[in-house]
C-alpha positions as CSV (number, residue, x, y, z in Angstrom):
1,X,78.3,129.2,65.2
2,X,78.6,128.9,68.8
3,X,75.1,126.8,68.9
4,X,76.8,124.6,66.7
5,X,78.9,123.8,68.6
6,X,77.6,123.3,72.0
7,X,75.1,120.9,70.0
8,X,77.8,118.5,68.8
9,X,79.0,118.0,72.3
10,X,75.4,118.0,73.6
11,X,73.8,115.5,71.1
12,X,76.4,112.8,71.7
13,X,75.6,112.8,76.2
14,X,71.9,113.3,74.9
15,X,71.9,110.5,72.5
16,X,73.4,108.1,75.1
17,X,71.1,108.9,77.9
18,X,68.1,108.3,75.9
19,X,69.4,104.8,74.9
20,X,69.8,104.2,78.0
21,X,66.5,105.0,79.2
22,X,65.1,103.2,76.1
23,X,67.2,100.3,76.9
24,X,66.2,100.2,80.8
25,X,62.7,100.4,80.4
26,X,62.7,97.9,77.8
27,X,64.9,95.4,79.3
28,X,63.8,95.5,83.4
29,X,64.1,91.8,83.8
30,X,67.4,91.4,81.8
31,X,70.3,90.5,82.8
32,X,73.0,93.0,82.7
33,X,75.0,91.6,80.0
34,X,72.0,92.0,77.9
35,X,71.9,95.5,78.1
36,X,75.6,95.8,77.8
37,X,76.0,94.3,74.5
38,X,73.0,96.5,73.4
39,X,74.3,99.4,74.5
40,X,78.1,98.3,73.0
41,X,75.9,97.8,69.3
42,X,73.7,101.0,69.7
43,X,76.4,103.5,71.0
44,X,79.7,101.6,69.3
45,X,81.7,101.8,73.0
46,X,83.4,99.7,74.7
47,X,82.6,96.9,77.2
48,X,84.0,99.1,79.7
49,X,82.8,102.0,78.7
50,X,79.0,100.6,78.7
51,X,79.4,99.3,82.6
52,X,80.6,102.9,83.5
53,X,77.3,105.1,81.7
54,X,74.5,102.2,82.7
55,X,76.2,102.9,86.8
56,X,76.6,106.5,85.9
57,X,72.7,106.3,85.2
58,X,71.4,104.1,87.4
59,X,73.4,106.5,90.6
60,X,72.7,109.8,89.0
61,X,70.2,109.4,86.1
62,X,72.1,111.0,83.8
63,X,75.5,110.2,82.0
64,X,78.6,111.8,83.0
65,X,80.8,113.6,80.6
66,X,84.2,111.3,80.7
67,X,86.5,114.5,80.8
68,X,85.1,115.0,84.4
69,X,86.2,111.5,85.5
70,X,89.4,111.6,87.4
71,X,92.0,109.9,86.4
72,X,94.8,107.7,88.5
73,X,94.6,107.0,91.6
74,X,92.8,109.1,94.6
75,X,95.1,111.4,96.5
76,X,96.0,110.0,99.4
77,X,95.7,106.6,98.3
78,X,98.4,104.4,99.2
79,X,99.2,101.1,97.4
80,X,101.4,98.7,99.6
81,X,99.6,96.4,101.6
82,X,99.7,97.7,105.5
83,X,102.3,94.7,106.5
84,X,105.0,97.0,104.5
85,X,103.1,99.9,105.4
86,X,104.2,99.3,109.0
87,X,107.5,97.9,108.4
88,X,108.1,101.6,107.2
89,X,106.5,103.4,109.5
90,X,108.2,101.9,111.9
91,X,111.5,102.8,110.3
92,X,110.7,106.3,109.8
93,X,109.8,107.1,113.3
94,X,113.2,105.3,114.7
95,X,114.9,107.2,111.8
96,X,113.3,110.5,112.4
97,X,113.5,110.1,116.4
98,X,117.6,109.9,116.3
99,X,119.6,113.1,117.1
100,X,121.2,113.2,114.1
101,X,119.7,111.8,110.9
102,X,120.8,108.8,109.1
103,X,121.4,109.0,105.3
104,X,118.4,108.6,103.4
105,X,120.2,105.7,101.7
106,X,120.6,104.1,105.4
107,X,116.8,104.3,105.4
108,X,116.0,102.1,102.5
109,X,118.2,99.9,103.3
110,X,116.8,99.4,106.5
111,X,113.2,99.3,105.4
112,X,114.6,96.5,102.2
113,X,116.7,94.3,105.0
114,X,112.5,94.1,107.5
115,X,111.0,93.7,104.5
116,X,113.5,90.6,103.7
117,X,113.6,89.5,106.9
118,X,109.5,89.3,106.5
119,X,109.6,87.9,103.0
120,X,107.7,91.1,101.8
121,X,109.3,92.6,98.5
122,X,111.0,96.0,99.4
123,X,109.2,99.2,98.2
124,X,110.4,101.8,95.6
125,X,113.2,104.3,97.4
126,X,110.3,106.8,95.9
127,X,107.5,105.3,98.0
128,X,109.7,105.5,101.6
129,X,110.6,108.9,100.3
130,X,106.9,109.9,99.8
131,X,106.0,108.6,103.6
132,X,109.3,110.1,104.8
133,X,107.7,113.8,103.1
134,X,104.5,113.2,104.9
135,X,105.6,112.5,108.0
136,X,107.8,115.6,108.1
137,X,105.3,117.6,107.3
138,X,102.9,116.6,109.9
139,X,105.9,117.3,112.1
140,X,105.8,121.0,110.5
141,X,101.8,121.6,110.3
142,X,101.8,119.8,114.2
143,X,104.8,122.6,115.1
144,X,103.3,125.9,113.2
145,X,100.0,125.3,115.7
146,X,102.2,125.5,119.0
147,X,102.9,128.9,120.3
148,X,107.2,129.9,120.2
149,X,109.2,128.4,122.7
150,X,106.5,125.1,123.4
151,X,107.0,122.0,122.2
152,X,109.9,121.1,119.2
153,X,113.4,119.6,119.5
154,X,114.6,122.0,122.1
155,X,112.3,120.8,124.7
């Protein structure tokens, strides 16, 4: 019962790969599009779907199971375009270098009235949040490394 199984998930990878390979040695002076529309007819995917196996194959030379493709975007990844990226920065490190904190709310506002002022749309409260998060805990990871009494507000 078990080899059953494992061959239904098998035979479907196996079965794309080798019309792949068919397709590719068949097809070396074709244009792309060619092989996509076979490949759409022969495997019954998507457009999409058929660009992702025939790069899959031509980088690895096999074709990746989709559960193993990440989804979203990487970690790490950010999505504003570095003019707002540095109109928060900037805010941050003037917020976070005061004695006494601002209000969070003081913040955005901040960040919205440079990002006006620039004719930049203002980011999500979320996003200045995140970088507000990030910041701090480079702060915390830069502190833990110091030995006790160096470095920190104190000093």
């Amino acid at each position: 019962m078990d080899s059953r199984n494992e061959q239904k998930g098998v035979d479907p990878i196996r079965k794309r790969e080798d019309a792949m390979r068919h397709l590719l040695a068949e097809a070396r002076g074709a244009p792309t599009k060619t092989i996509i529309e076979e490949l759409k007819k022969g495997l019954g995917v998507s457009r999409a779907t058929a660009y992702r196996m025939m790069k899959s194959f031509r980088t690895c030379g096999a074709i990746k199971n989709n559960s193993a493709r990440s989804v979203g975007r990487p970690k790490g990844a950010k999505g504003l375009d570095p003019k707002r990226e540095q109109i928060i920065e900037a805010a941050i490190n003037h917020f976070v270098a005061q004695a006494e904190r601002p209000r969070f709310s003081a913040l955005v506002q901040e960040i919205a009235q440079r990002c006006r002022e620039k004719s930049l749309p203002p980011p999500n409260w979320r996003t200045i949040r995140a970088r507000l998060r990030d910041i701090d805990n480079q702060k915390s990871e830069a502190d833990a490394g110091r030995p006790d009494g160096e470095g920190g507000k104190g000093s």
